[in-house]
KEKE-3310 file (N, C-alpha, C; in steps of 0.2 Angstrom, whole numbers, plus 5000, padded with zeros to 4 digits):
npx = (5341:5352:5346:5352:5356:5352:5366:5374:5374:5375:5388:5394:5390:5400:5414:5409:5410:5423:5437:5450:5466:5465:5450:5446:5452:5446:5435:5437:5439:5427:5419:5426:5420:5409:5405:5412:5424:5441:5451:5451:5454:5461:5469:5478:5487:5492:5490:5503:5511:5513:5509:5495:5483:5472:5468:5466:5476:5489:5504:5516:5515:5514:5526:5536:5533:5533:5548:5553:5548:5537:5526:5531:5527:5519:5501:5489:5490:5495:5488:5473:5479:5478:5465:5450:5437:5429:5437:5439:5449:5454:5453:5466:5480:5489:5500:5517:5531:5534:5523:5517:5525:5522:5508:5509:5518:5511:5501:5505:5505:5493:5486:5470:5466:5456:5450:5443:5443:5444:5447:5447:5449:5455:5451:5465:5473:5474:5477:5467:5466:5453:5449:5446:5445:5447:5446:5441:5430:5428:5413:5406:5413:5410:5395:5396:5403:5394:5382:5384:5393:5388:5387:5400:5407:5400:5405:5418:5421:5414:5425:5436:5429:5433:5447:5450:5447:5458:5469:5482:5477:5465:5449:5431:5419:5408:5392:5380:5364:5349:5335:5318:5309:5316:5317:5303:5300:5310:5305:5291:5292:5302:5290:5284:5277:5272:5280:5269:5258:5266:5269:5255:5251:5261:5256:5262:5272:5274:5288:5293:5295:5304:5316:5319:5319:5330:5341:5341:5347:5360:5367:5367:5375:5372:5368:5356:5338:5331:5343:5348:5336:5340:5352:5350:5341:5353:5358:5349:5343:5333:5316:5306)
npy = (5473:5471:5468:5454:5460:5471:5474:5471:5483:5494:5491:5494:5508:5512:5511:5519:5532:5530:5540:5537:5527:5518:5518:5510:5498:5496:5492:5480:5472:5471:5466:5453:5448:5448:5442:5427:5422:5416:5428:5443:5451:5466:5472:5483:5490:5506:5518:5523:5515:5511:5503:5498:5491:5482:5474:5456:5447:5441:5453:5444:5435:5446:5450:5440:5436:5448:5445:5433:5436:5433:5434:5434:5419:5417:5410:5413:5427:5427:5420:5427:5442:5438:5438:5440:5440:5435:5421:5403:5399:5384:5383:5387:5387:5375:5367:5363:5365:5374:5383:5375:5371:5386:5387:5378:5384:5396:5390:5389:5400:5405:5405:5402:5386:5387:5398:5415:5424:5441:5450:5466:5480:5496:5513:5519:5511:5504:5490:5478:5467:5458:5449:5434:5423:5406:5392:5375:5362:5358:5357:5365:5376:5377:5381:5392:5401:5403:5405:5419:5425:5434:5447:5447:5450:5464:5470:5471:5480:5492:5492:5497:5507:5515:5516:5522:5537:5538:5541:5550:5567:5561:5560:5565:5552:5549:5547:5535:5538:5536:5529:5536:5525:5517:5527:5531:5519:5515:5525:5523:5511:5517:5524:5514:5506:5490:5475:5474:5482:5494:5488:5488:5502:5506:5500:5487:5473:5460:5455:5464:5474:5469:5468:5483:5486:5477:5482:5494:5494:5489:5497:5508:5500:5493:5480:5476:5477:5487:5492:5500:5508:5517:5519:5528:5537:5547:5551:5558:5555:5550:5557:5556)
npz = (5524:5510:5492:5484:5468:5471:5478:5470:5460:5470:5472:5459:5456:5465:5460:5447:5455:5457:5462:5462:5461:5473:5474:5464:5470:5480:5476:5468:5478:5485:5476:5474:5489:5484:5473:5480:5478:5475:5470:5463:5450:5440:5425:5415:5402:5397:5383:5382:5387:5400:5415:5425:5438:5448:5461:5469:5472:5479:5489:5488:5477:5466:5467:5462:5452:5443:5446:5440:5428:5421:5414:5399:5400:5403:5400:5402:5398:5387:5379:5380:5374:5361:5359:5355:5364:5380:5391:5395:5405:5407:5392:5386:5382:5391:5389:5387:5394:5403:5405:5414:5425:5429:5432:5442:5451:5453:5460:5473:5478:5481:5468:5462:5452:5443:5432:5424:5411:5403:5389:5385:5374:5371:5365:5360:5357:5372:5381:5391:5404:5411:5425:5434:5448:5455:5466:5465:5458:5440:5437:5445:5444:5431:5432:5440:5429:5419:5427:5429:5416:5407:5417:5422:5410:5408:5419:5416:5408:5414:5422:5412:5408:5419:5420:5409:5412:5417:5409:5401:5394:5389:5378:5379:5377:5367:5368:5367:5360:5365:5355:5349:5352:5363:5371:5377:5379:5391:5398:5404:5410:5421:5427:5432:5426:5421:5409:5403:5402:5396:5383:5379:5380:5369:5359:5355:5352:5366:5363:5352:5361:5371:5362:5362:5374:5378:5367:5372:5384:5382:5374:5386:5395:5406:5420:5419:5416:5428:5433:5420:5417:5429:5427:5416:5418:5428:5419:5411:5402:5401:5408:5423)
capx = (5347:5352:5346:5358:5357:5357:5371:5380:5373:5379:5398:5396:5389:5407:5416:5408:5412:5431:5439:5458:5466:5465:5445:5445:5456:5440:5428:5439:5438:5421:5416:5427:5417:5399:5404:5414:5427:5445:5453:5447:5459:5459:5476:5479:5493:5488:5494:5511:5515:5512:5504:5491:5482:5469:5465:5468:5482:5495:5510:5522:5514:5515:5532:5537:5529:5537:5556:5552:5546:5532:5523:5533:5526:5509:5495:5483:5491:5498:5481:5470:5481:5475:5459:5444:5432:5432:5439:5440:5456:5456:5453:5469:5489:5495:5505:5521:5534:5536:5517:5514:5526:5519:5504:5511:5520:5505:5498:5510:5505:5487:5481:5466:5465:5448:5449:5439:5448:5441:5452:5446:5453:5453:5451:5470:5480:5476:5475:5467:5463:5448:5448:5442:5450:5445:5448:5434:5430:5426:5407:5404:5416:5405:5389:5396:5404:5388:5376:5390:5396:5385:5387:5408:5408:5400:5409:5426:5420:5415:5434:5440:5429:5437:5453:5452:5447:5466:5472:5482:5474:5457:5445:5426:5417:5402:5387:5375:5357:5344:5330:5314:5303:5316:5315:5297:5299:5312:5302:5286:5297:5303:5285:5282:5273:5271:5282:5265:5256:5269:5269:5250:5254:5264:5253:5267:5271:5280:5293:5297:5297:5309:5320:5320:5323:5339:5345:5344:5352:5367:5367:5367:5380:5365:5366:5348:5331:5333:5350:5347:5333:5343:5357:5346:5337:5357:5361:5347:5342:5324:5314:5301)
capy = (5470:5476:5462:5453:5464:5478:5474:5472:5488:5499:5492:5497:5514:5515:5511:5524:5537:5531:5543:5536:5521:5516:5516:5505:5492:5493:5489:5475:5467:5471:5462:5449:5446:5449:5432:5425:5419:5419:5434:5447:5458:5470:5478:5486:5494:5513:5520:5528:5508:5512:5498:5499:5484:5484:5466:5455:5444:5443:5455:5441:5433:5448:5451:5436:5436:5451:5443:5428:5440:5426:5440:5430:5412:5415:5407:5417:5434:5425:5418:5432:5447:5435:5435:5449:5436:5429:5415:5401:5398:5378:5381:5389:5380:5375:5360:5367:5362:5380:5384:5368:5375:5393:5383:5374:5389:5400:5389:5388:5407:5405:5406:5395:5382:5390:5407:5418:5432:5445:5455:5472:5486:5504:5516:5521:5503:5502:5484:5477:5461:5458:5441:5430:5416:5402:5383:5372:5356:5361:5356:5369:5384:5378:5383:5398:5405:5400:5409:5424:5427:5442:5452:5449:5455:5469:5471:5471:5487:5495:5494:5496:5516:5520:5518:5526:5543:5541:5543:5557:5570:5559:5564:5563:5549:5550:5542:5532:5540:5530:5530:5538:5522:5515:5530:5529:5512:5517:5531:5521:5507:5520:5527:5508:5500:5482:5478:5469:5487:5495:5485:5490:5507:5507:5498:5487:5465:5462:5453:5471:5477:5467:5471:5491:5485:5475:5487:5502:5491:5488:5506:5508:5496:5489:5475:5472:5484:5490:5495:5501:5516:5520:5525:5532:5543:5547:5552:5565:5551:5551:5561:5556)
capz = (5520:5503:5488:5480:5462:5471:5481:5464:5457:5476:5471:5452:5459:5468:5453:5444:5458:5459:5458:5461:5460:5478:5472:5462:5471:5486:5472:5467:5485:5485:5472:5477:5493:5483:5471:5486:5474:5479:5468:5455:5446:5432:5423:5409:5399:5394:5377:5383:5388:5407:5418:5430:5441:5453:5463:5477:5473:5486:5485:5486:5471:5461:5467:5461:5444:5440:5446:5435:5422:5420:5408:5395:5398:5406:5395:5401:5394:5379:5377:5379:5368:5354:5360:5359:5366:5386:5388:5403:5406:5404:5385:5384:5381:5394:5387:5389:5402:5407:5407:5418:5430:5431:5434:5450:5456:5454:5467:5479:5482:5483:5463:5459:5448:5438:5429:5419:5409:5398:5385:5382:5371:5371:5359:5358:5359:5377:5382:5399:5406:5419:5427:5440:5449:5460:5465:5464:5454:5435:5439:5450:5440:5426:5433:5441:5422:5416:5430:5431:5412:5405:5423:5420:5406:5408:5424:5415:5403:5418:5425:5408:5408:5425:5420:5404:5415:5419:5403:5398:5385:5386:5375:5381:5373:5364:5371:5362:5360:5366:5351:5351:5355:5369:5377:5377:5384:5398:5404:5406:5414:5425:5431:5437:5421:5421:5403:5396:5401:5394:5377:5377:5380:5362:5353:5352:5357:5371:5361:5350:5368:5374:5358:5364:5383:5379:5365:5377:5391:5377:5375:5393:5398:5410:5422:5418:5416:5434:5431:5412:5420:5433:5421:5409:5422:5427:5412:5408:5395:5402:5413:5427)
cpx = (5346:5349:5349:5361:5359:5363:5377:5380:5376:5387:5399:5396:5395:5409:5416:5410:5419:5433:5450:5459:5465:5455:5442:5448:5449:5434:5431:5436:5434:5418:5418:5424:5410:5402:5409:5419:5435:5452:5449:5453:5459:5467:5477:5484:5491:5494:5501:5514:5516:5508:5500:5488:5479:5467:5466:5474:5487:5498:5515:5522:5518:5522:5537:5536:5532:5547:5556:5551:5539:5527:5522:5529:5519:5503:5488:5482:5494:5491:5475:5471:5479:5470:5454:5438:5434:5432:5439:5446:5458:5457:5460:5477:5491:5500:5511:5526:5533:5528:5514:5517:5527:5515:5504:5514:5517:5500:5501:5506:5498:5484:5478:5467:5461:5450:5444:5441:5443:5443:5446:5451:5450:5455:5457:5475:5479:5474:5473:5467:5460:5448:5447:5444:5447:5448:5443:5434:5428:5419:5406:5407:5411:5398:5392:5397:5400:5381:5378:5393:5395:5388:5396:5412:5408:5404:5417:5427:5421:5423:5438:5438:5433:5443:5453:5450:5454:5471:5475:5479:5468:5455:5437:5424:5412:5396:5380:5368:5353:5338:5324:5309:5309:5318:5308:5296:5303:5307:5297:5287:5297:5296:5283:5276:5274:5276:5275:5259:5262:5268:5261:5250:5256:5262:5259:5267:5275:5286:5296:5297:5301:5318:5323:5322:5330:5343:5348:5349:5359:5370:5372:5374:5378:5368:5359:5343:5332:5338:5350:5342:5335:5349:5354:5342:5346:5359:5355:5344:5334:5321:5310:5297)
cpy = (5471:5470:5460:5458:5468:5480:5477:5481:5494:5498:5496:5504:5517:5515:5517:5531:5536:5536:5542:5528:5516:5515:5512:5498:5492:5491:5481:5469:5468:5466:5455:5445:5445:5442:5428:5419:5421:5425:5435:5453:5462:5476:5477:5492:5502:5515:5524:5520:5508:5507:5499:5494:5487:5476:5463:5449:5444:5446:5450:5438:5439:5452:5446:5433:5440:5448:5441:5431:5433:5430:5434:5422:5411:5414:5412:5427:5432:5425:5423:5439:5442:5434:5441:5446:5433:5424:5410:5399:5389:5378:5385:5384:5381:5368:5361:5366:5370:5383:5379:5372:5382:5391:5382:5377:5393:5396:5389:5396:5409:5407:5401:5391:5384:5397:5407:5424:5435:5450:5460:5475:5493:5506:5520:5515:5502:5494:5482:5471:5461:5450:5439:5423:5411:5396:5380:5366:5362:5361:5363:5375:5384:5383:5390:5404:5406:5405:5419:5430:5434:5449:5454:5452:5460:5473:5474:5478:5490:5499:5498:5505:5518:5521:5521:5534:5544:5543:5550:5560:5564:5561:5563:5557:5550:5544:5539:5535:5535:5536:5532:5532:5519:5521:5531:5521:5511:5519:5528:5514:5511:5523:5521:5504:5494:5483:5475:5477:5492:5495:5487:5497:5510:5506:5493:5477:5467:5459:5460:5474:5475:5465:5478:5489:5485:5480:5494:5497:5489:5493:5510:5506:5493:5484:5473:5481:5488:5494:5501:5509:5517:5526:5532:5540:5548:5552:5558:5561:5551:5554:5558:5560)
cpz = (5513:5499:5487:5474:5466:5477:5475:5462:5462:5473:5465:5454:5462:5463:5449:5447:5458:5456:5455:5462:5468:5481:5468:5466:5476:5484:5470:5473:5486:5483:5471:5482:5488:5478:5475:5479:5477:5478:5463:5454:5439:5432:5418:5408:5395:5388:5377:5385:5396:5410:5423:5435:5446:5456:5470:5474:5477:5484:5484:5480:5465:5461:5464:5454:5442:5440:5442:5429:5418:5414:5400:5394:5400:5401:5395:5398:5387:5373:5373:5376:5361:5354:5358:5362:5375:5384:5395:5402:5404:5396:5382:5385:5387:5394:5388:5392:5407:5409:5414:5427:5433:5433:5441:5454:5458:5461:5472:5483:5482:5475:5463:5454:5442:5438:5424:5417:5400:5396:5384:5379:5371:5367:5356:5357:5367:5377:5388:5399:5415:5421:5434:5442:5456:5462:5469:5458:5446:5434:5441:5446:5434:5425:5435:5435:5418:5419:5429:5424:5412:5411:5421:5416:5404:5413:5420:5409:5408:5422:5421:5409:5413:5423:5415:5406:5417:5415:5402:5392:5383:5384:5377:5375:5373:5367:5369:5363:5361:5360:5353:5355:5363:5375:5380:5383:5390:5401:5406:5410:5421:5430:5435:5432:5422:5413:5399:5395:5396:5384:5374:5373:5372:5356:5350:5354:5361:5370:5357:5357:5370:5370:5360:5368:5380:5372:5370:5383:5389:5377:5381:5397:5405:5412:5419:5418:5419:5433:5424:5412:5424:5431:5416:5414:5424:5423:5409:5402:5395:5405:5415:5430)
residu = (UNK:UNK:UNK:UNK:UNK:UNK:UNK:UNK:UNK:UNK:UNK:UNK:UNK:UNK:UNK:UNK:UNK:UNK:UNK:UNK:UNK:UNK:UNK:UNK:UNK:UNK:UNK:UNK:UNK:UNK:UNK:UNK:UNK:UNK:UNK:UNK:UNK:UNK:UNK:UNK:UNK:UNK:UNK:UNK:UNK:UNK:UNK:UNK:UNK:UNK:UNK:UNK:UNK:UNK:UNK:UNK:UNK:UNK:UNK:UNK:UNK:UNK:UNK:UNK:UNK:UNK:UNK:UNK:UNK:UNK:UNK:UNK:UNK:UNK:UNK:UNK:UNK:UNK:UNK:UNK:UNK:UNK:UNK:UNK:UNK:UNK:UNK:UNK:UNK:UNK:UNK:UNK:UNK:UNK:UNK:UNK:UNK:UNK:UNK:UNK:UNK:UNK:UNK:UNK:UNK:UNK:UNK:UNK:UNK:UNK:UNK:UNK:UNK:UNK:UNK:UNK:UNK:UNK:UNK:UNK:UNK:UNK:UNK:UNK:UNK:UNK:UNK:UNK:UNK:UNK:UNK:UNK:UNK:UNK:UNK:UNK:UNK:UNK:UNK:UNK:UNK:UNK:UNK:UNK:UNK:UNK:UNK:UNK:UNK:UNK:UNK:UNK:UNK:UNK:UNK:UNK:UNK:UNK:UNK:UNK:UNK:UNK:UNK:UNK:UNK:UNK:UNK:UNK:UNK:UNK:UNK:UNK:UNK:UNK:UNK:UNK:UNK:UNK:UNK:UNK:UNK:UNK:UNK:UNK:UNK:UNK:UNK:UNK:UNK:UNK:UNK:UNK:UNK:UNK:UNK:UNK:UNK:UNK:UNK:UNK:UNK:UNK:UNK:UNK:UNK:UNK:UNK:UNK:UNK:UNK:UNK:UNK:UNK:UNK:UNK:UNK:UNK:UNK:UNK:UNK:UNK:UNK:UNK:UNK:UNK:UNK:UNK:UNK:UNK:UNK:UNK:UNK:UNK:UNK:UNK:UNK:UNK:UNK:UNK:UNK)
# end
């Protein structure tokens, strides 16, 4: 039976191979069951103003959103285009009368009560939003936003590269160089170094060490170490 991580890291790996939209929407519901939450959706508007959307929401909800035009009154798209930081959903306005009962109606069709949305941008005006939804006490969402952030984060880049491979007249993006000493410190990661061998290795501490790891894992767009030399080897960034 696969670990936990690298259950995560099998989904991302599909992610990365989608090649169509019908590819991503199986990673959504993937990753849906791996944090056992009650939707996960990601969509974004491409720089010709065209929309996209991959998740599990109901169709009748999202049939129903668009009759409403609820676009207009939803707190958590109003909230979030002012945003470029996640955000949890309680911290945002719903005072409103018309936000309360978007609120109330949204339940009716199965949205949770707890969200977590993450504004991304792309490099021509596109705009996305990744989010995560559930219903649960705030207790319990707390710890999950808390144990879960960092990963959803990165997660919501991830969605945000695929869809930009959809783009008309893409342009390749440029790919951060990993530096001489953290490719050093990859590649002896990668043979099976301990990081405190490693740090010997360099002549180096193992706090400057763990500077170079999480730099290159930035780089990277890394779940973690594991993840971070798996890309890097990938990528031609290191060799074994």
């Amino acid at each position: 039976m696969l670990g936990t991580q690298t259950k995560l890291e099998a989904i991302l790996s599909d992610l990365e191979q989608a090649a169509t939209l019908d590819g991503m929407q199986r990673v959504s519901e993937a990753l849906r069951e791996y944090y056992r939450v009650d939707h996960l959706v990601y969509h974004w508007v491409d720089s010709s103003g065209d929309q996209y959307g991959c998740g599990t929401y109901s169709d009748e909800w999202q049939q129903k959103y668009l009759q409403e035009n609820y676009l207009r009154i939803d707190p958590v798209i109003q909230g979030c285009y002012q945003r470029f930081h996640p955000v949890d959903w309680k911290r945002l306005d719903w005072s409103s009368k018309a936000a309360r009962e978007f609120l109330r109606v949204s339940g009716e069709y199965g949205v949770g009560n707890q969200g977590f949305s993450v504004p991304v941008r792309g490099p021509r005006g596109q705009f996305a939003l990744f989010t995560i939804n559930h219903s649960c006490d705030d207790e319990e969402w707390a710890v999950f936003t808390q144990d879960n952030r960092r990963d959803l984060i990165l997660i919501a880049h991830y969605f945000n590269e695929k869809a930009l491979e959809f783009e008309p007249d893409r342009q390749p993006e440029q790919q951060q160089a990993l530096s001489p000493r953290e490719v050093d410190a990859m590649t002896l990661l990668a043979i099976g170094y301990s990081r405190a061998q490693v740090a010997n290795k360099l002549s180096i501490s193992e706090h400057t060490l763990r500077v170079y790891i999480e730099s290159a894992r930035f780089k990277l767009g890394a779940l973690n170490t594991t993840h971070a030399v798996a890309r890097a080897m990938s990528r031609g960034l290191i060799v074994v």
